[in-house]
Each structure stands twice: as structure tokens, then as C-alpha cells.
C-alpha positions in Angstrom: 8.9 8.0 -8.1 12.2 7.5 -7.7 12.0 3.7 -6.6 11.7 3.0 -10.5 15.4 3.6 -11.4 17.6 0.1 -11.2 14.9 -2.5 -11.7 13.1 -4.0 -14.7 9.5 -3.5 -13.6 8.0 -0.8 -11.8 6.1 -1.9 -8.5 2.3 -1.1 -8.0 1.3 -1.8 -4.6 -2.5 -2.9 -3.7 -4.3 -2.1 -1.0 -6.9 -4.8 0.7 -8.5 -5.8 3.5 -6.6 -8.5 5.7 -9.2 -11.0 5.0 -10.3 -10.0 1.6 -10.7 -11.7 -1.8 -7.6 -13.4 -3.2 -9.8 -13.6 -6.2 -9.7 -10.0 -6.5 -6.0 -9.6 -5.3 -5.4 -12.6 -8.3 -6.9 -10.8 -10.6 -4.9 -7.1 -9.9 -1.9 -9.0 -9.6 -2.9 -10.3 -13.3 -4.0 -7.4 -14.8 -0.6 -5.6 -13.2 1.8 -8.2 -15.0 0.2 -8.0 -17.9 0.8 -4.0 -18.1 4.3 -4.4 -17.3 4.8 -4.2 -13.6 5.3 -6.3 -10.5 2.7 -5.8 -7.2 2.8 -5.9 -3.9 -0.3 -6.5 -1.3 -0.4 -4.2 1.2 -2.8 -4.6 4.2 -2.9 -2.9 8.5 -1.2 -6.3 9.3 1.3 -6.3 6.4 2.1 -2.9 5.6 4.3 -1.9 2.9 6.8 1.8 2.7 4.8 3.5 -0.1 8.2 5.2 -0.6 9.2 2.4 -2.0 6.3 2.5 -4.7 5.9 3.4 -8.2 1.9 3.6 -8.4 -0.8 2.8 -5.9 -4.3 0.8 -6.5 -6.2 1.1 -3.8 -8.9 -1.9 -4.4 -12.3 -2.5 -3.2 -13.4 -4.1 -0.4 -15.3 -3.2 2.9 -17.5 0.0 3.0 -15.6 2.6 4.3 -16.2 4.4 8.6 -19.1 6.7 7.8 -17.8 8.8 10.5 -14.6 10.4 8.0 -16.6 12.3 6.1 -19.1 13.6 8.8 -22.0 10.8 8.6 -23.6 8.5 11.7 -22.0 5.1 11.4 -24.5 2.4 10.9 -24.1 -1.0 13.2 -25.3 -3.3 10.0 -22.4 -2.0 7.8 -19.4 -4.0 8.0 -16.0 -1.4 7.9 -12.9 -1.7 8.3 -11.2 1.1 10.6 -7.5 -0.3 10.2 -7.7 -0.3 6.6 -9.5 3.1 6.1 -6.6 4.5 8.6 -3.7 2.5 6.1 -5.4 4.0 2.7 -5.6 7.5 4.0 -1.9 7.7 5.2 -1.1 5.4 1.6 -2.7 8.5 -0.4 -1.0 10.8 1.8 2.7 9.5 0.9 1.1 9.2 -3.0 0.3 12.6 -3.5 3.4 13.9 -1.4 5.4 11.8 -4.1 3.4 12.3 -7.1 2.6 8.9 -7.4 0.2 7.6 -10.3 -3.1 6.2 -7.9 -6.2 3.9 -9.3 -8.8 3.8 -7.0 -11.1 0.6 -8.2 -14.6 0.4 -6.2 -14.3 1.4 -2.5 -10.9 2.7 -3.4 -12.1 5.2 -5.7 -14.9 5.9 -3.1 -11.6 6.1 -0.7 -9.9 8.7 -3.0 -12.6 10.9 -2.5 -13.0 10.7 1.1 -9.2 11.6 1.1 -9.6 14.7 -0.5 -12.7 15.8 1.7 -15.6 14.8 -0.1 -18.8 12.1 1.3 -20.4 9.6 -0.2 -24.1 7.9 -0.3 -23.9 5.5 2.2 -26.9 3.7 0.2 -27.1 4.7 -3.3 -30.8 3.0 -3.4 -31.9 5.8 -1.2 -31.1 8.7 -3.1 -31.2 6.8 -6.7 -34.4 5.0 -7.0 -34.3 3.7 -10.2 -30.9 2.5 -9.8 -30.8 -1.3 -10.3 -30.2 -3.8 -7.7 -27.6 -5.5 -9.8 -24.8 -7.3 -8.4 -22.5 -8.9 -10.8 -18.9 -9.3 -11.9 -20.0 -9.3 -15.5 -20.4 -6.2 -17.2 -23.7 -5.4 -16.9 -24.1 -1.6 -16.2 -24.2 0.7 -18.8 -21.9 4.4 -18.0 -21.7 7.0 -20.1 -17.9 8.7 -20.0 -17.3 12.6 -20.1 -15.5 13.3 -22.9 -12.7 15.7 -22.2 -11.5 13.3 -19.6 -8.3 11.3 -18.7 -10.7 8.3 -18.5 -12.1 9.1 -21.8 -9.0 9.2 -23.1 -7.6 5.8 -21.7 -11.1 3.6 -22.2 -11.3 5.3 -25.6 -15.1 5.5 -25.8 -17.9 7.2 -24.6 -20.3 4.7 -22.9 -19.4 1.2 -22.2 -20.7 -1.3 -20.1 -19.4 -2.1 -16.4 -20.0 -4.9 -13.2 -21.2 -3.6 -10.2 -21.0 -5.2 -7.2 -21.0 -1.8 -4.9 -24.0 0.1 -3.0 -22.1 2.8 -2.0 -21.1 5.8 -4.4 -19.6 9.7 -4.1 -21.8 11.9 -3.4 -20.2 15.7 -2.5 -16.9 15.6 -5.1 -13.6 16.0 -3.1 -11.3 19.1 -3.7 -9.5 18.9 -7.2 -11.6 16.0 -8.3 -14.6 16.4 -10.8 -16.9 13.5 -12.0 -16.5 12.1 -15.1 -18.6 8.6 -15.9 -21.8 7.9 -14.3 -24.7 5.2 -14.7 -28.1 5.9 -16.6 -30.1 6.3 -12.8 -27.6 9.4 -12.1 -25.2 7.3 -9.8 -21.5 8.6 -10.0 -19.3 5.8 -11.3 -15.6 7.7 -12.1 -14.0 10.2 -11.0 -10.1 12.3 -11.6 -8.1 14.8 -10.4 -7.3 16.8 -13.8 -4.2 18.4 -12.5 -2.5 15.0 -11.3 -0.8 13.3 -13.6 -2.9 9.8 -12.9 -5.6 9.9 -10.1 -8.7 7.9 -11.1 -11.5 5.9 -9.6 -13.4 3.8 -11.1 -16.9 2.3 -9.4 -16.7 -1.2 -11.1 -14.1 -3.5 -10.9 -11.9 -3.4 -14.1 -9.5 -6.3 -13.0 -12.4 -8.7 -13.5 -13.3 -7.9 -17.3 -9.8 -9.7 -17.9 -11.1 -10.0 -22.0 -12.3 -6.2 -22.3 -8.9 -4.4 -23.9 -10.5 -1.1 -23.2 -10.9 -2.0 -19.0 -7.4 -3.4 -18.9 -5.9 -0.1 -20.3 -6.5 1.2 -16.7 -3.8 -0.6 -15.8 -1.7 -0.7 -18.9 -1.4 3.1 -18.0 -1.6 3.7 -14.7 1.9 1.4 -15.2 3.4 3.4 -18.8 2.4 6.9 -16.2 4.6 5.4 -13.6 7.3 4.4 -16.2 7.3 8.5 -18.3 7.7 10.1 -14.7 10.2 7.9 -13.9 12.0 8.6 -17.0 12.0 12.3 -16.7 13.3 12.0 -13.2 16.1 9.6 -14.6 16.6 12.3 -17.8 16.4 15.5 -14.9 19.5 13.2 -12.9 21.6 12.2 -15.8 21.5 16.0 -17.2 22.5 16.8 -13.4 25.3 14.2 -13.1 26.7 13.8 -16.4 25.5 9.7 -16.6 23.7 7.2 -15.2 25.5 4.3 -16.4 23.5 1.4 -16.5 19.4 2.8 -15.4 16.3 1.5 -17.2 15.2 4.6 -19.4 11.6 3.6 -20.5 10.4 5.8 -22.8 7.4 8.3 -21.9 4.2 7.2 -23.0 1.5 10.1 -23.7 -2.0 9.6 -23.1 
């Protein structure tokens, strides 16, 4: 969390498959500027030190290997084992460091796997009366738990989501709890209350580029990076007398 100290913008690195969508990786990249910070795309054949980060996304792509949280692996389902093997070490390193993580689609899907839970390897045959919808247009309507983190950021109770996923959580990893899911039962979000930012979300919130409320994600997965950052700076300078010439941002609640 250190890394922060020195430089303008804090730096969010994004996790994604070696071939996967630019559109996607665009449209982090986007929604990351606009909140304040620079990014980085980190896949198994360009790596990236996650030392070096501020705050993690780990974004959506591929299903993830069946076989990490106990399940058959099934031939028709494309995975990705280098990536799955990058994202798990990635989240190690986060929570060694205390880094703010947004999991987005697979990657809040990964976030669980990391902390030992499983997932439904095909929501349609546990949640029959979930709709076949596929869409980057918000589409899905979630209801949000109100005492949440994600409650807090997205400021309202229900809202409507994309879904382009047919995968979901299914046995909640250690720490985490649900807090949004879909009409049909279907978990779509998901924290860690006693971190400071751990979130997943099952949509993607980098494409509702328009939607104020989606783009907060971002906005404070990057002011989180920014207030810890600050109280490390505050913790130094109390230490060492000064630190002549280091960003200070200001710690934003929330």
C-alpha cells in the first residue's frame, strides 16, 4: 500500500486472460481514469509485481478449473489454468498487503474460490427460473442487502445489472457473506466485511459507463486505495518527523 507515496495517481492493476477482450480491458482502463488512478494489465504472459500495486480488479473472463474447489472438470468448458494459477497468487500478495480488491464477474467468482468457497458450475441447473439473458445492457434486476459495503457505495437497494455470466457462488468463502442477488435466487455480490475493500460483483460495472451509481465501484475502490495510503503516509511522517514533498490525499469515508 505503500507504492502510493511519490506519485500523482495510485495504480490499479487488472487482471485478464492473454487473449481476452480489449473492449473490456478499454473499458476498466476507462472507468479507472475517470476515478483517479492509472492501470496496468496484468496477464500469465505479462505479469506484473502486485507489490508494486495500490488496488487489484481482477476482471471477468474465462470460467474458472472446476477442479480448485473440489468439482469434475467439464471438457466443453473453456478455462484458463495459467490465469486461475496468476489470480490466486495476485489475491494472495492483496490480502498479505491489505490491498483494496474488486472482483467484477469471474473475478468475483475468483475471490471466492480464493477464500475456499465453490461455485455452480451452471447456474441454469440449480436456478430454473433464472433467465437466459446475455447482455451488456443492464437488464437484470438485484436487490442489495442493506447493511452492506456495496449498499453503501451503489447507494440503493435494487438496481438493474448486465449479465453475461453462467456461472455463480454457490458455498460462500471464509469471511465473505452474500450481499446482492437476482430475483431467481442467483448470488450476484459478495464482501468481506472486515476488509477494508473486498467486493465482487456478478455483472460487469465497467460497461454501464452512463450509470453514476456502477461507476462508484471504481470511484472507491480508488479514494480506499488513496485513505490507506494516507494513514500510512501520516503513521511515517509522525515516525520520521517529515515527509517533505509526498502526495497526502485526504481519506475518503464510505
Amino acid at each position: 500500500m505503500a507504492a502510493i507515496i511519490g506519485r500523482a495517481r495510485p495504480l490499479v492493476g487488472i487482471t485478464a486472460s492473454v487473449h481476452g477482450s480489449r473492449i473490456a480491458g478499454w473499458a476498466n482502463k476507462l472507468a479507472l481514469r475517470r476515478a483517479g488512478a492509472s492501470s496496468v494489465r496484468i496477464t500469465a504472459e505479462a505479469p506484473f509485481p502486485i507489490e508494486q500495486l495500490d488496488a487489484l480488479v481482477v476482471g471477468g473472463g474465462d470460467d474458472i478449473d472446476a477442479t480448485l474447489y473440489g468439482e469434475s472438470a467439464r471438457p466443453q468448458i473453456r478455462i484458463d489454468p495459467q490465469r486461475d494459477r496468476l489470480e490466486l497468487r495476485a489475491l494472495d500478495t492483496a490480502a498479505a498487503l491489505g490491498l483494496p480488491v474488486l472482483g467484477i464477474c469471474r473475478g468475483s467468482q475468483m475471490i471466492n474460490v480464493h477464500r475456499g468457497g465453490s461455485l455452480h458450475i451452471d447456474i441454469h441447473e440449480v436456478y430454473e427460473e433464472a433467465p437466459h439473458m446475455r447482455t451488456v445492457l443492464p437488464r437484470k434486476r438485484i436487490r442489495i442487502v442493506p447493511d452492506s459495503r456495496l449498499y453503501r457505495i451503489l447507494g440503493i437497494g435494487e438496481c438493474r445489472v448486465n449479465a453475461l455470466h453462467h456461472q455463480s457462488v454457490d458455498r460462500v468463502g471464509d469471511g465473505l457473506r452474500v450481499v446482492a442477488r437476482e430475483r431467481a435466487g442467483v448470488v450476484q455480490g459478495i464482501e468481506a466485511p472486515a476488509e477494508p475493500f473486498l467486493i465482487g460483483v456478478q455483472w460487469h460495472p465497467e460497461y454501464l459507463v452512463a450509470d453514476r451509481r456502477q461507476q462508484a465501484l471504481f470511484h472507491q475502490l480508488v479514494a480506499t486505495a488513496m485513505g490507506l495510503a494516507s494513514g500510512i503516509a501520516a503513521q511515517d511522517e509522525a515516525a520520521d518527523g517529515s515527509l517533505d514533498g509526498v502526495v497526502r490525499p485526504a481519506r475518503v469515508s464510505g
